[in-house]
Backbone as XML, in Angstrom:
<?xml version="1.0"?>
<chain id="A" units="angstrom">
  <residue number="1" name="UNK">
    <atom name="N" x="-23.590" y="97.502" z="-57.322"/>
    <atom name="CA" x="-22.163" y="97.710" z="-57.400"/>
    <atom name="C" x="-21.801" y="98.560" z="-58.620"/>
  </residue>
  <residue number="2" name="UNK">
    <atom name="N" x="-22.287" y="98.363" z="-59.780"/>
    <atom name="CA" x="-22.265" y="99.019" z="-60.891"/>
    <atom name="C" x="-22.702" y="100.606" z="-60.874"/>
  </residue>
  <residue number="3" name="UNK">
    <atom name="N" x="-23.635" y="100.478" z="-60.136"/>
    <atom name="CA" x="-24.328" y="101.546" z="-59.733"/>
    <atom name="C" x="-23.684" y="102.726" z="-59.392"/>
  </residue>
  <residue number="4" name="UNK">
    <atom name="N" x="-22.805" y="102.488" z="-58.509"/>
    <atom name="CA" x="-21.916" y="103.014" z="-57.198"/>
    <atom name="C" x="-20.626" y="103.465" z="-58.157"/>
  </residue>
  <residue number="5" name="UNK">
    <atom name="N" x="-19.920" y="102.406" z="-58.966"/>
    <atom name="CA" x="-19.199" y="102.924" z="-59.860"/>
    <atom name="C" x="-19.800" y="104.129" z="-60.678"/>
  </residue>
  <residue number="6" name="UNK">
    <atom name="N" x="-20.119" y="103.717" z="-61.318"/>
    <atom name="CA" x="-20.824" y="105.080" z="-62.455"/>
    <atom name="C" x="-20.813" y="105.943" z="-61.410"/>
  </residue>
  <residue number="7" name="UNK">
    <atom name="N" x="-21.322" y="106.651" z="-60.327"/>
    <atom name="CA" x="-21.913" y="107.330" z="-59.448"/>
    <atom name="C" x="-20.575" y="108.210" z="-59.064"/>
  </residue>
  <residue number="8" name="UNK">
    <atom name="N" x="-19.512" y="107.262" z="-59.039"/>
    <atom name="CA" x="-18.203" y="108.143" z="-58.607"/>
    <atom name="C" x="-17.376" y="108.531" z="-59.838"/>
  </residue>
  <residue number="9" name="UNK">
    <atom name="N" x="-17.458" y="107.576" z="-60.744"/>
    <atom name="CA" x="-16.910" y="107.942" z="-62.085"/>
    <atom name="C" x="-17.841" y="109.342" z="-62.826"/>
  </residue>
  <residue number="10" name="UNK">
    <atom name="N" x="-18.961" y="109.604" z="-62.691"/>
    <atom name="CA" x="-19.522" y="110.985" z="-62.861"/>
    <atom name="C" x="-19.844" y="111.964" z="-61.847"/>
  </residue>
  <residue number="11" name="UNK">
    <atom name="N" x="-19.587" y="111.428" z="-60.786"/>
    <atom name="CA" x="-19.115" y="113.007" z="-59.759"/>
    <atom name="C" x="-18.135" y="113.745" z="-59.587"/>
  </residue>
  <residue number="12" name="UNK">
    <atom name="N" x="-16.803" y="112.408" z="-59.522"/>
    <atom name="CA" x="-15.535" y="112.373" z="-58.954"/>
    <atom name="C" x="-14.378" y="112.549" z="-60.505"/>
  </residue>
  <residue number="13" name="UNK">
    <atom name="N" x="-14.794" y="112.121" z="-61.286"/>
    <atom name="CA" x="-13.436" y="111.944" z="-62.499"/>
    <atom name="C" x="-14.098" y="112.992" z="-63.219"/>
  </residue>
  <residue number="14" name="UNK">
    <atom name="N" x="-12.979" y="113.392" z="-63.989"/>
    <atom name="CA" x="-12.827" y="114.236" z="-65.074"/>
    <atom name="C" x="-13.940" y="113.913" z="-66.295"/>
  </residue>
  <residue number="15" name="UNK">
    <atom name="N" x="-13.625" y="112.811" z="-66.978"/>
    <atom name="CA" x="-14.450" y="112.441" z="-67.748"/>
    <atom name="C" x="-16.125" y="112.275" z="-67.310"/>
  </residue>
  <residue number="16" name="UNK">
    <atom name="N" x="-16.429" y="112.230" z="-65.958"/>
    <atom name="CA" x="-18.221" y="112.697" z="-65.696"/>
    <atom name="C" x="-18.328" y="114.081" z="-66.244"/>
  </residue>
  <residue number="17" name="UNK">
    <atom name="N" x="-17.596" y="114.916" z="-65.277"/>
    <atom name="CA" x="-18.033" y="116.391" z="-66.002"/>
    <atom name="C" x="-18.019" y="116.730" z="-67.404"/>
  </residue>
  <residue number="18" name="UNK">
    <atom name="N" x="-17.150" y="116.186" z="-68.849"/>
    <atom name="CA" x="-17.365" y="116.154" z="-69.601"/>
    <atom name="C" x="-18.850" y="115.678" z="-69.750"/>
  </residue>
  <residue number="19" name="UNK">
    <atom name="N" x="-19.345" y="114.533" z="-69.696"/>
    <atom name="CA" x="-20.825" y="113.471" z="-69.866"/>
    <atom name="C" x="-21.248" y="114.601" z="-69.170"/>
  </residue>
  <residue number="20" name="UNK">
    <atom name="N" x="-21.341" y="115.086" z="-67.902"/>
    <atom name="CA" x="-21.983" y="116.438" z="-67.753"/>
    <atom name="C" x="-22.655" y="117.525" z="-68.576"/>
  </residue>
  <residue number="21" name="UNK">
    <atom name="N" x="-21.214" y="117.886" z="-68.886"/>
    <atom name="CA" x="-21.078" y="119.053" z="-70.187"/>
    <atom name="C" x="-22.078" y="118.493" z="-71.355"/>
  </residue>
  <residue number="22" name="UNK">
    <atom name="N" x="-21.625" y="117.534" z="-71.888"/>
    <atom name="CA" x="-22.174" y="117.457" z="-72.593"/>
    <atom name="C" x="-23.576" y="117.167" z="-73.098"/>
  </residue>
  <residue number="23" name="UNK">
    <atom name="N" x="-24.468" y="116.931" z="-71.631"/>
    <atom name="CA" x="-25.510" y="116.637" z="-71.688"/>
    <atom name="C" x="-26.118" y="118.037" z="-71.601"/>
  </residue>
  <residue number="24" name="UNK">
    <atom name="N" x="-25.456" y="118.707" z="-70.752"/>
    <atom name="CA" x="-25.966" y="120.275" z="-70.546"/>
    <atom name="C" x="-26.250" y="120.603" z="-71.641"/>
  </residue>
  <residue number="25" name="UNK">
    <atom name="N" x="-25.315" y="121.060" z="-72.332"/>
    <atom name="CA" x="-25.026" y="122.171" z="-73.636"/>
    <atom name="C" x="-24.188" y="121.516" z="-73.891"/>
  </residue>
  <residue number="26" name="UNK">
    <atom name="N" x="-23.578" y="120.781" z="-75.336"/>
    <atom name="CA" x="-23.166" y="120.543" z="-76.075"/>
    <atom name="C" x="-22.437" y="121.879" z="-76.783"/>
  </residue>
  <residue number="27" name="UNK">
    <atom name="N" x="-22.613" y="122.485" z="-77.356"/>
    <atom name="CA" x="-21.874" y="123.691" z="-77.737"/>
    <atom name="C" x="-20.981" y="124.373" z="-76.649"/>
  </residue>
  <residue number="28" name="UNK">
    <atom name="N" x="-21.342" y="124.876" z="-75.768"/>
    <atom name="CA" x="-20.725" y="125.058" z="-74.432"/>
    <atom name="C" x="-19.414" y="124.364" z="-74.001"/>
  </residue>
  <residue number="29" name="UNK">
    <atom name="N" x="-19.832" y="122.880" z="-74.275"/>
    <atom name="CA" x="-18.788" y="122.027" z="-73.761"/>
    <atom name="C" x="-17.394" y="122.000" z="-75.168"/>
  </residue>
  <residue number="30" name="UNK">
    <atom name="N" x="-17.850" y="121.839" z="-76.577"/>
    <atom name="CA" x="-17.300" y="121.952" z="-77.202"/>
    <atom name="C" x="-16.300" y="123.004" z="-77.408"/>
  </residue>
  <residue number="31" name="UNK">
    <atom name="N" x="-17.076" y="124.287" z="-77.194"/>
    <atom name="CA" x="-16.137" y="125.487" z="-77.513"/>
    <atom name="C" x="-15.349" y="125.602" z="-75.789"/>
  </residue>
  <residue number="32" name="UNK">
    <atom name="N" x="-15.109" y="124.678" z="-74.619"/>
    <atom name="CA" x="-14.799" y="124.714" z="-73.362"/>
    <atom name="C" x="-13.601" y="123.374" z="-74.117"/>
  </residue>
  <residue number="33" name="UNK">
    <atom name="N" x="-13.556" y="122.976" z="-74.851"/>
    <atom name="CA" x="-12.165" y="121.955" z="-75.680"/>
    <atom name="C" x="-12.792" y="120.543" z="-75.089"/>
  </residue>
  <residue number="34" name="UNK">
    <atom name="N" x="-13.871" y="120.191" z="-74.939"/>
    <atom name="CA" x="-14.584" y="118.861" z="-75.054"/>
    <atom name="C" x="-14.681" y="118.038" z="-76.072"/>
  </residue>
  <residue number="35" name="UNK">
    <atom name="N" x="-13.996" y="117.100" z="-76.633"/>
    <atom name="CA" x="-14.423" y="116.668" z="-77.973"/>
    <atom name="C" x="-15.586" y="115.890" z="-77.906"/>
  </residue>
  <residue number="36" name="UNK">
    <atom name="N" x="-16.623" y="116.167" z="-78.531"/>
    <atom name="CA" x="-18.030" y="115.322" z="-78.225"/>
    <atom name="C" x="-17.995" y="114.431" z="-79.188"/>
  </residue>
  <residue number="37" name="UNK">
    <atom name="N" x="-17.267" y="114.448" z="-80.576"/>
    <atom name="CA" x="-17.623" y="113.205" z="-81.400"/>
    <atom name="C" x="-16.645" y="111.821" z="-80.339"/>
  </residue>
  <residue number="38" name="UNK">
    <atom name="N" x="-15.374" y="112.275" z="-80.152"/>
    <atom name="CA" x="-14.858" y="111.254" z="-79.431"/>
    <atom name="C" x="-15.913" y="110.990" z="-77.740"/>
  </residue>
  <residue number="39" name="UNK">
    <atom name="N" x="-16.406" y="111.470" z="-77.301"/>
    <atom name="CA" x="-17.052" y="111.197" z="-76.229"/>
    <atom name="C" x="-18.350" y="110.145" z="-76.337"/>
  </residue>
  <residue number="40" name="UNK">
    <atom name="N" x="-18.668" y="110.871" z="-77.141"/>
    <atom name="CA" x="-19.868" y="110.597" z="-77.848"/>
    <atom name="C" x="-20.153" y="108.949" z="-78.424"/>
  </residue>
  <residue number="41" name="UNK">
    <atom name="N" x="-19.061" y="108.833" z="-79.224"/>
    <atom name="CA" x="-19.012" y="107.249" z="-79.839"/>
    <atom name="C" x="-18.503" y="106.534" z="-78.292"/>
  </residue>
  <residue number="42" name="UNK">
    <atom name="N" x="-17.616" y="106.996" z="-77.617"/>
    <atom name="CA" x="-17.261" y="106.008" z="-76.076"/>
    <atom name="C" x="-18.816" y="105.944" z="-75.376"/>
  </residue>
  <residue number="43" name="UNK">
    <atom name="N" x="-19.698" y="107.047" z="-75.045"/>
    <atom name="CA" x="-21.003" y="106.524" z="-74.439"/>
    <atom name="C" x="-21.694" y="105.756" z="-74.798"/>
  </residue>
  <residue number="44" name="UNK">
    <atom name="N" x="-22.046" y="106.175" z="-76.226"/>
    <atom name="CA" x="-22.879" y="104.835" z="-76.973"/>
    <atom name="C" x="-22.390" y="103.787" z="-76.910"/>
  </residue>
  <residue number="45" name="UNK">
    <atom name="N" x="-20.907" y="103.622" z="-77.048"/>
    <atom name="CA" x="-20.346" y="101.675" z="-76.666"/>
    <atom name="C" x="-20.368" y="101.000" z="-75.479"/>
  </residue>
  <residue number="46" name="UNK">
    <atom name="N" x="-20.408" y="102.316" z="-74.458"/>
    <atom name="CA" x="-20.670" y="102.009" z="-73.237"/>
    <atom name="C" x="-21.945" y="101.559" z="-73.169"/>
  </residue>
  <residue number="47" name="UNK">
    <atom name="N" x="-23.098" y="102.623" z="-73.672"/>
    <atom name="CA" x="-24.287" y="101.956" z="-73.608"/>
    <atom name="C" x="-24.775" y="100.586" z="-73.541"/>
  </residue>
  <residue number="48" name="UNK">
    <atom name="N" x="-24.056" y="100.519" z="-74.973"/>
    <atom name="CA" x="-24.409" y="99.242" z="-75.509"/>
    <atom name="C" x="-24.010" y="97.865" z="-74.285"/>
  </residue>
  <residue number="49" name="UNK">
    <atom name="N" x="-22.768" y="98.034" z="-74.091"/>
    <atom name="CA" x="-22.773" y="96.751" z="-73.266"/>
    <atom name="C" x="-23.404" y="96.812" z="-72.013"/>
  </residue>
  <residue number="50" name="UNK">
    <atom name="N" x="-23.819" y="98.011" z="-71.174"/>
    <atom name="CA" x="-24.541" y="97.992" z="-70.147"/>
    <atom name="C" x="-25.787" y="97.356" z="-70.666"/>
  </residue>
  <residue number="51" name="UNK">
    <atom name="N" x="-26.721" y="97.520" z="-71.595"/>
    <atom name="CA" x="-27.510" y="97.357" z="-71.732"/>
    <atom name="C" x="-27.637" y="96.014" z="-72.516"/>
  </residue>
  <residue number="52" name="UNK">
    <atom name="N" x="-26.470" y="95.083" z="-73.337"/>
    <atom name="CA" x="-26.221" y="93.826" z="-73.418"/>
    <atom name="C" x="-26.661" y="92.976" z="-72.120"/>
  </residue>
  <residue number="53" name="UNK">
    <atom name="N" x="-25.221" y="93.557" z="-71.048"/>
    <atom name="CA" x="-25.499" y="93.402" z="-69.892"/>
    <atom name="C" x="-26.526" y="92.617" z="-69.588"/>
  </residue>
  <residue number="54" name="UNK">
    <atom name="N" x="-27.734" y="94.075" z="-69.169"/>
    <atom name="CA" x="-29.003" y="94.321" z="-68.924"/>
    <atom name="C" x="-29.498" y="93.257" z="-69.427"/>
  </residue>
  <residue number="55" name="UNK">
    <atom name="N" x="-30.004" y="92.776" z="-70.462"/>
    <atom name="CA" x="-30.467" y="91.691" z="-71.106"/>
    <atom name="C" x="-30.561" y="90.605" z="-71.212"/>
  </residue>
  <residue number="56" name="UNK">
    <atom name="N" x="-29.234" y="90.383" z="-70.796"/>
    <atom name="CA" x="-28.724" y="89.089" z="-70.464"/>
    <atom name="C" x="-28.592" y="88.491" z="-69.390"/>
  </residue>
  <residue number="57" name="UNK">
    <atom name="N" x="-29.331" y="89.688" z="-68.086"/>
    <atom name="CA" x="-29.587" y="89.245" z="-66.975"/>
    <atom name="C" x="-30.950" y="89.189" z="-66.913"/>
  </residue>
  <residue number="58" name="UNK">
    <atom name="N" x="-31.684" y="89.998" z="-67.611"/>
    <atom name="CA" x="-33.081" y="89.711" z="-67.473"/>
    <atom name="C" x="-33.304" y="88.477" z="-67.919"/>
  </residue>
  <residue number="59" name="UNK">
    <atom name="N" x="-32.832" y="87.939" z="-69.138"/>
    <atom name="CA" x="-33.022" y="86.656" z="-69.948"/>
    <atom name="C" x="-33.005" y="85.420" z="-69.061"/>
  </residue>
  <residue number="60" name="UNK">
    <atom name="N" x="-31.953" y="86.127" z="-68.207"/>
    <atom name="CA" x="-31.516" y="84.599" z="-67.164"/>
    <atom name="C" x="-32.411" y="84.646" z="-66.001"/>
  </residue>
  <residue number="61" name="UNK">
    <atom name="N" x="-33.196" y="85.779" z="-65.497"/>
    <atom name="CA" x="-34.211" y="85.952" z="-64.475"/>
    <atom name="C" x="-35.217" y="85.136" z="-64.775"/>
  </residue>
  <residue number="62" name="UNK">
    <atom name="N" x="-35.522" y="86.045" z="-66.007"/>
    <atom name="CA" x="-37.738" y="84.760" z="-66.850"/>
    <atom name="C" x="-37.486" y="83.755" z="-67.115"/>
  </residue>
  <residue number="63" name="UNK">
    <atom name="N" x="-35.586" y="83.545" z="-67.301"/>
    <atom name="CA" x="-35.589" y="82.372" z="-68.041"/>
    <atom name="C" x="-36.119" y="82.142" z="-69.436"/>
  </residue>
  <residue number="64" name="UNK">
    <atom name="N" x="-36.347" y="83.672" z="-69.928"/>
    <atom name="CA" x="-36.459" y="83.638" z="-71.806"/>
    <atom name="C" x="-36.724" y="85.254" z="-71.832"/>
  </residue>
  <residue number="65" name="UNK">
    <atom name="N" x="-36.635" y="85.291" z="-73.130"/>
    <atom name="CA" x="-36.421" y="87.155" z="-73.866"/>
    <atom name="C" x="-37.308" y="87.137" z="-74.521"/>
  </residue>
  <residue number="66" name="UNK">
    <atom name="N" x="-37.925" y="87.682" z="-74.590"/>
    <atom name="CA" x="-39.284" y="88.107" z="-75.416"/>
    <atom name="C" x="-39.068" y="89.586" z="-75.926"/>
  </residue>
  <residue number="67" name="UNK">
    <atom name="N" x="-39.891" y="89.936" z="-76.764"/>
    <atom name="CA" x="-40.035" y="91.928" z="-76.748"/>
    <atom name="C" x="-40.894" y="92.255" z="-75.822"/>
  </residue>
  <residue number="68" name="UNK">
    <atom name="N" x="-41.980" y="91.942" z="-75.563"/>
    <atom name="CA" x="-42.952" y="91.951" z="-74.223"/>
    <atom name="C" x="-42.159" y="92.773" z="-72.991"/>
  </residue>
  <residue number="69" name="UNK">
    <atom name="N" x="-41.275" y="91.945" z="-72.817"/>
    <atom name="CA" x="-40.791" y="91.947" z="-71.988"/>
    <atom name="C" x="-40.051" y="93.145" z="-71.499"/>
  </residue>
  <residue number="70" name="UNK">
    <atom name="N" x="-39.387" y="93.619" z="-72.657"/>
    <atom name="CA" x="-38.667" y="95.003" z="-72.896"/>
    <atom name="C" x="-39.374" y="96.173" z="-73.655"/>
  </residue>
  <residue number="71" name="UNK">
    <atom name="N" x="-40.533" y="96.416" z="-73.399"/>
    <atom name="CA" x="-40.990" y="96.972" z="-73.968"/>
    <atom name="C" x="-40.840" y="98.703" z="-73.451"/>
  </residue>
  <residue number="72" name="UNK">
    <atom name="N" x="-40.972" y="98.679" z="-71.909"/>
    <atom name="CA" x="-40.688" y="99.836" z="-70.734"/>
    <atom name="C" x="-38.868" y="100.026" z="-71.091"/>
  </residue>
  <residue number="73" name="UNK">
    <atom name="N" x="-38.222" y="99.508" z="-71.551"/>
    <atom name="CA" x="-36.614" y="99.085" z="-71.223"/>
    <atom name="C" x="-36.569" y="100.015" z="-72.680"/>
  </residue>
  <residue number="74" name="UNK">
    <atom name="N" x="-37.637" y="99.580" z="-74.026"/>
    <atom name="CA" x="-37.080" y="100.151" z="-75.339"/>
    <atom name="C" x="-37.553" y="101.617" z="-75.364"/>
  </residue>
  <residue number="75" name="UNK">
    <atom name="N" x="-38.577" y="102.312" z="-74.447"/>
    <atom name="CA" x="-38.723" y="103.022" z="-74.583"/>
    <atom name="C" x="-37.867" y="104.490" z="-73.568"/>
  </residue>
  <residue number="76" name="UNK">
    <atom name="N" x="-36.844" y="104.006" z="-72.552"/>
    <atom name="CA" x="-36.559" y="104.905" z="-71.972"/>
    <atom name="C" x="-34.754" y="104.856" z="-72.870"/>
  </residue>
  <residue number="77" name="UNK">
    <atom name="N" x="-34.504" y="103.768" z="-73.359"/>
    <atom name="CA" x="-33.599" y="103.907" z="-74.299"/>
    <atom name="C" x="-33.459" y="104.509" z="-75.244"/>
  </residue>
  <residue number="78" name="UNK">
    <atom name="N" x="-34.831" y="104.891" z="-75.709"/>
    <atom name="CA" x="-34.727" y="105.142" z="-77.266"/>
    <atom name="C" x="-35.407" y="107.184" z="-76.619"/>
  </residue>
  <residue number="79" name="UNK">
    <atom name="N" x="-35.526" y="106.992" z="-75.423"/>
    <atom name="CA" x="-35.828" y="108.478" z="-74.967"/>
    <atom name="C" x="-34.097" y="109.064" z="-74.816"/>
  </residue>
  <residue number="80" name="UNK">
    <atom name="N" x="-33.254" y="108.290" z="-74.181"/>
    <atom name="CA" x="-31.667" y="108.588" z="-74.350"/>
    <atom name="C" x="-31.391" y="108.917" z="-75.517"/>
  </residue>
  <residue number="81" name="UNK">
    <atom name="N" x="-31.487" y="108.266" z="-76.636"/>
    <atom name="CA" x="-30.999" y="107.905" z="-77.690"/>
    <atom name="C" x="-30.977" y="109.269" z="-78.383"/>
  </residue>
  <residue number="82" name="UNK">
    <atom name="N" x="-32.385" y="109.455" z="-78.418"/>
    <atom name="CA" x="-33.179" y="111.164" z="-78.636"/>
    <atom name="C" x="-32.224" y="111.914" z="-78.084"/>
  </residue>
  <residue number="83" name="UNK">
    <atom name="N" x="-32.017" y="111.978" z="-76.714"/>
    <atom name="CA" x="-31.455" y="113.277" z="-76.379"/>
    <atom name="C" x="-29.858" y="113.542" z="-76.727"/>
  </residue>
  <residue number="84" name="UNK">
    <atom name="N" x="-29.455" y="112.318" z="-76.590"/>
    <atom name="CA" x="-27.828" y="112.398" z="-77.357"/>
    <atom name="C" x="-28.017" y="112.682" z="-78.948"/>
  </residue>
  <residue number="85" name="UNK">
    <atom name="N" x="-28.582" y="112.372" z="-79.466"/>
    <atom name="CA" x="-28.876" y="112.772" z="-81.427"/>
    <atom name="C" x="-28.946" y="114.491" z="-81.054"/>
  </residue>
  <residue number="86" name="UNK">
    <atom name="N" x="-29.861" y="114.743" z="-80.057"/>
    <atom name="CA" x="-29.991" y="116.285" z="-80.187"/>
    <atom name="C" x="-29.078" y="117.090" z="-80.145"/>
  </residue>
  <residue number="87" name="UNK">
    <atom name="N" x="-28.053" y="116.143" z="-79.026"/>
    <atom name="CA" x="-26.731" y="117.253" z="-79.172"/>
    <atom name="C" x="-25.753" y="116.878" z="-79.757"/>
  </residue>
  <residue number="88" name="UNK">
    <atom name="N" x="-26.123" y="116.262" z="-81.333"/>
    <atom name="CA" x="-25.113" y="116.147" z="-82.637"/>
    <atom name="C" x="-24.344" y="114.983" z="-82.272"/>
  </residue>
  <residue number="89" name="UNK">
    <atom name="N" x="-24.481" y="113.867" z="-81.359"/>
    <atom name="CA" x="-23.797" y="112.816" z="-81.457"/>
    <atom name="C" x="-24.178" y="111.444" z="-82.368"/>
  </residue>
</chain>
């Protein structure tokens, strides 16, 4: 269900094509009147609770949280993480 949201909220709304833009080219989008610092801090908070979320459903799946566990989870995060730093956020 979540899924499906996001999916129309970055095809269909205004604000995807920005997250677009800005994943493209960052400069591009900026000098196109994108503000990326304001975009920028809204994705990462977004992040964050998707991926609270995330956690807190896995926790309730094993029935406990380990790092083990997230180990595949810390590394495609911290591959995001990378690519948003690259374009100055």
């Amino acid at each position: 269900m979540l899924a499906i949201l996001f999916h129309i909220a970055l095809s269909q709304m205004t604000i995807g094509r920005y997250i677009y833009a800005i994943g493209s080219n960052p400069n591009a989008a900026e000098v196109s009147g994108v503000r990326i610092s304001r975009y920028g801090i809204g994705l990462f908070t977004l992040n964050g609770v998707v991926v609270g979320i995330a956690g807190v459903l896995a926790a309730s799946r094993f029935g406990t949280a380990t790092v083990a566990s997230a180990n595949s989870t810390i590394v495609v995060r911290t591959s995001a993480e990378g690519q948003l730093l690259q374009c100055g956020l």
